[in-house]
N, C-alpha and C positions, 0 to 999 in steps of 0.2 A: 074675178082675179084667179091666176094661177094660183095652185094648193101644192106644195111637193107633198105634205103626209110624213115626212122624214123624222124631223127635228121633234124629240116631244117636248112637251109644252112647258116641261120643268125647268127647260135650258134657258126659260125667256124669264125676267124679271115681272112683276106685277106693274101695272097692270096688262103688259104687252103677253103674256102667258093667257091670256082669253083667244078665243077663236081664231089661233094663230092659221097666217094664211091668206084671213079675208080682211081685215083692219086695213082701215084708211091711217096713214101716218101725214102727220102734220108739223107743220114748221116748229111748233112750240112742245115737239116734243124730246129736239133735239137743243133747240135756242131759246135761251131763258137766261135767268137768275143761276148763277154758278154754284153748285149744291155739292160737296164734298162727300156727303153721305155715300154709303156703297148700295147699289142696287136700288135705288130709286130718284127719277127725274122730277119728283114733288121740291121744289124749296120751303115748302111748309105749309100749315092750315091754321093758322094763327095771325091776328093784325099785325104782331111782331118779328112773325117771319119774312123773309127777304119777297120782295113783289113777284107774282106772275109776270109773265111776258118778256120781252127782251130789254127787259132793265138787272143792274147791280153785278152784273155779269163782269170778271177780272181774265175770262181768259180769250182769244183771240177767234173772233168773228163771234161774238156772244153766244158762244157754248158753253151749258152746262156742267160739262166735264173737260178736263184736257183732252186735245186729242192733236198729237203730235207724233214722232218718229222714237217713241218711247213708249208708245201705248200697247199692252200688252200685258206680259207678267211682271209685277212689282206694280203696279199702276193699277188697282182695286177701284180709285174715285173717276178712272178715267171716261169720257163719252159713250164707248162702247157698252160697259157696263153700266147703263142707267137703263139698258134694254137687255143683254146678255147676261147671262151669269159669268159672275166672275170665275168662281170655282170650275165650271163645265166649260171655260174656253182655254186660262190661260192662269191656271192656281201658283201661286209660290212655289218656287222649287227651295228647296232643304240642304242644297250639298249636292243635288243628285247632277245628270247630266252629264257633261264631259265631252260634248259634240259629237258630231253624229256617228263617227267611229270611233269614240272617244270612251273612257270608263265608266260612260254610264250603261253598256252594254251595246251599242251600235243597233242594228236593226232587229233585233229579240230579244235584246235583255229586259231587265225589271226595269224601275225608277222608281225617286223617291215623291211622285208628283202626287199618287195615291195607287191604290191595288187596281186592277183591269173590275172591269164589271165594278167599278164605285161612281161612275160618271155616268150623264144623262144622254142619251143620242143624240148624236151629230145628223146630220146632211154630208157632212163631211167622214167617212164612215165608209168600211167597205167588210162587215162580218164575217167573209168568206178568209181573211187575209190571219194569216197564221201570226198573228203580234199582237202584242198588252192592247188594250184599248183601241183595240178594234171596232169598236162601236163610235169613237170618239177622236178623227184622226189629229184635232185640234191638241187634246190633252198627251195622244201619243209625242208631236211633234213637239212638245212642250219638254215631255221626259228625255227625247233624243237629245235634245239642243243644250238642253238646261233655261231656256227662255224661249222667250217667241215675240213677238211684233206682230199687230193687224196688218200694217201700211206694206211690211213683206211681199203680202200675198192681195191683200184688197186697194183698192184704190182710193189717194188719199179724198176723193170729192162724193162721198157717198149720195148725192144726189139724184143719181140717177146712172146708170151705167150699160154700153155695149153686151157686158157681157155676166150671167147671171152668178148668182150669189154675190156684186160687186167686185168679182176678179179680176187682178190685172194679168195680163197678159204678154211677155216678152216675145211671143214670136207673133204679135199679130199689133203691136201700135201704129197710130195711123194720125189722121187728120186732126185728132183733140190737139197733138204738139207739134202740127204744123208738117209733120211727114206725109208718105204715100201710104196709101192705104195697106195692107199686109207686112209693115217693114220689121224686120225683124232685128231686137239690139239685143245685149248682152249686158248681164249685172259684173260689174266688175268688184273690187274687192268692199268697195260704198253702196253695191245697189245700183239700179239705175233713178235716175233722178231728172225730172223731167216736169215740172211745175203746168197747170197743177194738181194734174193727174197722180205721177209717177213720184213715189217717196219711197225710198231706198227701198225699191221694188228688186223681188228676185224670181219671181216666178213665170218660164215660162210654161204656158201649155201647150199640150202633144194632143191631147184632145178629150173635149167637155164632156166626161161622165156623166150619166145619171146621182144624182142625188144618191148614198147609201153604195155604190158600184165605184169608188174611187181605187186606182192601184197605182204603185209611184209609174207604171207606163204610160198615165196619163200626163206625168206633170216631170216631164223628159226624163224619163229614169232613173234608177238609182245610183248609178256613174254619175249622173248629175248631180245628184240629190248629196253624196259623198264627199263631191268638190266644192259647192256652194254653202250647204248647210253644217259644215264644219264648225265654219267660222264666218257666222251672216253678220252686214251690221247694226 
Protein backbone atom coordinates (compact mmCIF):
# COMPACT_ATOMS: atom_id res chain seq x y z
CA UNK A 1 0.00 0.00 0.00
CA UNK A 2 0.70 3.60 -0.42
CA UNK A 3 2.59 5.34 2.76
CA UNK A 4 2.29 9.41 2.64
CA UNK A 5 4.88 9.44 5.96
CA UNK A 6 2.96 12.84 6.73
CA UNK A 7 0.50 12.41 9.53
CA UNK A 8 2.34 11.31 12.89
CA UNK A 9 1.04 8.61 14.55
CA UNK A 10 -0.19 10.53 17.58
CA UNK A 11 -3.16 11.92 15.47
CA UNK A 12 -4.58 8.29 15.13
CA UNK A 13 -6.31 6.74 18.18
CA UNK A 14 -5.11 3.22 19.53
CA UNK A 15 -5.08 0.84 18.14
CA UNK A 16 -4.99 2.50 14.56
CA UNK A 17 -1.64 4.62 15.72
CA UNK A 18 0.46 1.27 14.86
CA UNK A 19 2.08 1.03 11.61
CA UNK A 20 0.06 3.79 10.16
CA UNK A 21 -0.02 3.54 6.30
CA UNK A 22 0.18 -0.30 5.98
CA UNK A 23 -3.12 -1.78 8.01
CA UNK A 24 -5.68 -3.57 6.55
CA UNK A 25 -9.18 -1.79 7.80
CA UNK A 26 -12.09 -3.76 8.18
CA UNK A 27 -15.69 -3.64 8.08
CA UNK A 28 -15.90 -4.07 11.96
CA UNK A 29 -14.00 -1.45 12.48
CA UNK A 30 -16.18 1.17 11.63
CA UNK A 31 -19.75 -1.15 12.19
CA UNK A 32 -20.33 -2.52 15.49
CA UNK A 33 -22.16 -2.12 18.74
CA UNK A 34 -22.62 1.89 19.15
CA UNK A 35 -19.91 2.87 21.83
CA UNK A 36 -20.12 6.39 23.15
CA UNK A 37 -16.77 6.32 24.69
CA UNK A 38 -14.33 9.07 23.05
CA UNK A 39 -11.37 7.61 21.06
CA UNK A 40 -11.94 4.03 21.06
CA UNK A 41 -14.09 1.60 18.75
CA UNK A 42 -13.86 -1.39 21.66
CA UNK A 43 -17.70 -1.68 23.12
CA UNK A 44 -15.85 -3.53 25.69
CA UNK A 45 -14.03 -6.69 27.07
CA UNK A 46 -16.28 -7.98 29.51
CA UNK A 47 -19.40 -10.62 29.20
CA UNK A 48 -21.47 -7.60 30.18
CA UNK A 49 -20.38 -5.26 27.67
CA UNK A 50 -22.36 -4.59 24.54
CA UNK A 51 -21.48 -7.62 21.82
CA UNK A 52 -18.92 -7.52 18.94
CA UNK A 53 -20.00 -7.29 15.53
CA UNK A 54 -22.87 -5.63 13.98
CA UNK A 55 -25.32 -5.90 16.82
CA UNK A 56 -26.91 -3.31 19.68
CA UNK A 57 -26.02 -0.65 17.38
CA UNK A 58 -28.83 2.84 17.74
CA UNK A 59 -27.24 4.74 15.17
CA UNK A 60 -28.06 4.59 11.39
CA UNK A 61 -26.41 1.88 9.09
CA UNK A 62 -24.82 0.16 12.32
CA UNK A 63 -22.15 2.58 13.28
CA UNK A 64 -20.34 2.78 16.09
CA UNK A 65 -20.38 6.39 16.39
CA UNK A 66 -22.62 9.23 14.78
CA UNK A 67 -21.83 10.23 11.75
CA UNK A 68 -23.90 12.80 10.16
CA UNK A 69 -23.80 16.64 8.96
CA UNK A 70 -22.85 17.51 12.56
CA UNK A 71 -19.77 15.47 12.78
CA UNK A 72 -16.98 17.54 13.60
CA UNK A 73 -16.35 20.06 16.57
CA UNK A 74 -18.81 19.50 19.62
CA UNK A 75 -19.32 15.82 18.38
CA UNK A 76 -16.13 14.00 20.57
CA UNK A 77 -18.26 10.27 20.38
CA UNK A 78 -18.73 10.84 16.78
CA UNK A 79 -17.47 7.85 14.01
CA UNK A 80 -14.51 9.89 12.89
CA UNK A 81 -12.97 9.82 16.30
CA UNK A 82 -13.05 6.17 17.21
CA UNK A 83 -9.98 6.42 14.59
CA UNK A 84 -8.75 10.19 14.80
CA UNK A 85 -8.11 12.14 17.41
CA UNK A 86 -10.45 14.15 18.56
CA UNK A 87 -8.28 16.99 19.83
CA UNK A 88 -5.89 17.07 16.67
CA UNK A 89 -8.74 17.44 14.09
CA UNK A 90 -11.64 19.34 15.40
CA UNK A 91 -11.11 20.37 19.60
CA UNK A 92 -13.92 22.72 21.12
CA UNK A 93 -13.81 26.04 20.40
CA UNK A 94 -14.14 28.31 23.75
CA UNK A 95 -15.67 31.75 22.37
CA UNK A 96 -13.03 31.97 19.94
CA UNK A 97 -13.64 32.10 16.01
CA UNK A 98 -15.85 34.75 14.43
CA UNK A 99 -15.69 33.29 10.78
CA UNK A 100 -13.34 33.59 8.53
CA UNK A 101 -12.89 37.37 8.47
CA UNK A 102 -14.71 37.55 11.53
CA UNK A 103 -13.03 38.56 15.31
CA UNK A 104 -11.39 35.62 15.70
CA UNK A 105 -8.61 37.19 13.69
CA UNK A 106 -9.25 36.38 9.92
CA UNK A 107 -6.26 34.75 8.13
CA UNK A 108 -3.28 35.43 11.09
CA UNK A 109 -4.66 35.97 13.95
CA UNK A 110 -4.56 33.84 17.34
CA UNK A 111 -7.64 31.46 18.39
CA UNK A 112 -8.84 30.19 21.34
CA UNK A 113 -8.80 26.39 19.89
CA UNK A 114 -5.11 25.85 21.54
CA UNK A 115 -1.45 27.67 21.06
CA UNK A 116 0.33 26.83 17.19
CA UNK A 117 2.88 24.01 17.82
CA UNK A 118 0.39 22.18 20.67
CA UNK A 119 -1.27 19.96 17.83
CA UNK A 120 0.10 16.81 16.11
CA UNK A 121 0.78 16.92 12.28
CA UNK A 122 -1.54 16.85 9.77
CA UNK A 123 -1.37 15.56 5.94
CA UNK A 124 -3.31 18.35 5.75
CA UNK A 125 -0.37 20.98 6.58
CA UNK A 126 1.72 23.22 4.60
CA UNK A 127 4.86 24.44 7.26
CA UNK A 128 6.16 26.91 4.85
CA UNK A 129 2.78 29.05 5.29
CA UNK A 130 3.15 32.09 7.55
CA UNK A 131 -0.23 31.00 10.05
CA UNK A 132 -0.96 29.52 13.74
CA UNK A 133 -1.09 25.89 13.06
CA UNK A 134 0.57 25.41 10.28
CA UNK A 135 1.44 21.98 10.87
CA UNK A 136 -2.18 21.34 11.39
CA UNK A 137 -4.47 22.90 8.63
CA UNK A 138 -7.44 20.91 10.30
CA UNK A 139 -7.12 22.75 13.75
CA UNK A 140 -6.15 26.05 11.90
CA UNK A 141 -9.62 25.86 9.90
CA UNK A 142 -11.12 25.01 13.13
CA UNK A 143 -9.87 28.51 14.91
CA UNK A 144 -10.87 30.52 11.65
CA UNK A 145 -14.45 29.32 11.63
CA UNK A 146 -15.12 28.68 15.13
CA UNK A 147 -16.28 24.97 14.10
CA UNK A 148 -15.76 22.62 11.37
CA UNK A 149 -17.70 19.59 9.86
CA UNK A 150 -15.90 16.41 8.02
CA UNK A 151 -18.72 15.91 5.47
CA UNK A 152 -17.60 19.91 4.28
CA UNK A 153 -14.74 18.77 2.79
CA UNK A 154 -14.74 14.63 2.77
CA UNK A 155 -17.36 12.65 1.37
CA UNK A 156 -20.14 11.52 3.11
CA UNK A 157 -19.48 7.35 1.82
CA UNK A 158 -15.95 6.89 3.16
CA UNK A 159 -15.78 3.51 1.58
CA UNK A 160 -13.80 4.04 -0.78
CA UNK A 161 -13.32 7.15 -3.01
CA UNK A 162 -12.02 8.79 -6.44
CA UNK A 163 -10.10 10.96 -4.99
CA UNK A 164 -7.29 10.75 -2.04
CA UNK A 165 -7.47 11.48 1.46
CA UNK A 166 -11.64 10.87 0.86
CA UNK A 167 -12.08 14.47 -0.79
CA UNK A 168 -14.91 15.86 -2.16
CA UNK A 169 -14.48 17.67 -4.97
CA UNK A 170 -16.92 20.62 -6.56
CA UNK A 171 -15.19 21.10 -9.58
CA UNK A 172 -14.81 17.69 -10.75
CA UNK A 173 -18.46 15.46 -9.77
CA UNK A 174 -19.28 13.12 -12.10
CA UNK A 175 -20.96 9.70 -12.62
CA UNK A 176 -21.38 8.48 -8.69
CA UNK A 177 -24.68 11.26 -8.95
CA UNK A 178 -25.63 10.48 -12.28
CA UNK A 179 -23.65 13.54 -14.10
CA UNK A 180 -20.83 13.90 -16.85
CA UNK A 181 -17.79 13.22 -15.89
CA UNK A 182 -15.77 16.71 -14.86
CA UNK A 183 -19.12 18.74 -14.10
CA UNK A 184 -18.60 21.29 -12.11
CA UNK A 185 -21.45 22.69 -9.36
CA UNK A 186 -21.47 25.22 -6.71
CA UNK A 187 -22.06 25.04 -2.84
CA UNK A 188 -24.62 27.47 -2.36
CA UNK A 189 -25.50 28.96 1.08
CA UNK A 190 -26.67 24.71 2.43
CA UNK A 191 -23.52 23.07 0.68
CA UNK A 192 -24.00 21.07 -2.17
CA UNK A 193 -26.03 18.15 -1.53
CA UNK A 194 -26.17 15.27 -3.54
CA UNK A 195 -26.89 11.72 -1.81
CA UNK A 196 -24.95 9.81 -1.30
CA UNK A 197 -21.97 11.08 -1.89
CA UNK A 198 -22.28 14.94 -1.44
CA UNK A 199 -23.29 16.22 2.26
CA UNK A 200 -23.27 19.86 2.55
CA UNK A 201 -20.15 19.58 0.68
CA UNK A 202 -18.20 22.97 0.10
CA UNK A 203 -15.04 22.24 -1.29
CA UNK A 204 -13.92 22.78 -4.52
CA UNK A 205 -10.38 21.74 -5.68
CA UNK A 206 -7.96 23.77 -7.98
CA UNK A 207 -5.51 21.16 -7.64
CA UNK A 208 -4.32 17.95 -5.35
CA UNK A 209 -1.34 18.90 -3.43
CA UNK A 210 1.12 16.73 -2.08
CA UNK A 211 0.46 15.75 1.37
CA UNK A 212 2.23 18.61 3.91
CA UNK A 213 2.51 21.24 0.56
CA UNK A 214 -1.32 22.39 0.89
CA UNK A 215 -1.99 26.50 0.14
CA UNK A 216 -5.61 28.02 0.02
CA UNK A 217 -4.44 28.18 -4.07
CA UNK A 218 -5.19 24.76 -4.14
CA UNK A 219 -8.62 24.78 -2.68
CA UNK A 220 -9.89 27.88 -5.15
CA UNK A 221 -8.35 30.60 -3.08
CA UNK A 222 -8.79 32.82 -0.69
CA UNK A 223 -11.64 35.07 -2.48
CA UNK A 224 -13.24 31.87 -2.07
CA UNK A 225 -12.28 30.67 0.93
CA UNK A 226 -13.57 34.42 2.35
CA UNK A 227 -16.98 33.95 0.77
CA UNK A 228 -17.92 30.32 1.51
CA UNK A 229 -16.15 29.91 4.84
CA UNK A 230 -17.69 32.89 6.52
CA UNK A 231 -20.56 31.26 7.01
CA UNK A 232 -20.47 27.31 5.99
CA UNK A 233 -23.46 25.08 6.95
Amino acid sequence: PAVRGMNSSAIFESPFDAAVGSQTMYCTDCHGSATTAIGTSRPGDTEDDKPWGPHGSTNNFLLQGEWNTSTGSGQAPGLCFKCHSFNDYSCDQSGGGGGWGGHGGGMHGGGSCGAAGTYEDSGFSNKNLNISNNNNLHIFHNNRIGRIRCNWCHVAVPHGWKNKALLVNLNDVGPEVGLPVGTSVTANGNGYNNGPYYMNSVLPITSFAQSGQWTAADCAGRNWMWGTCNNPP
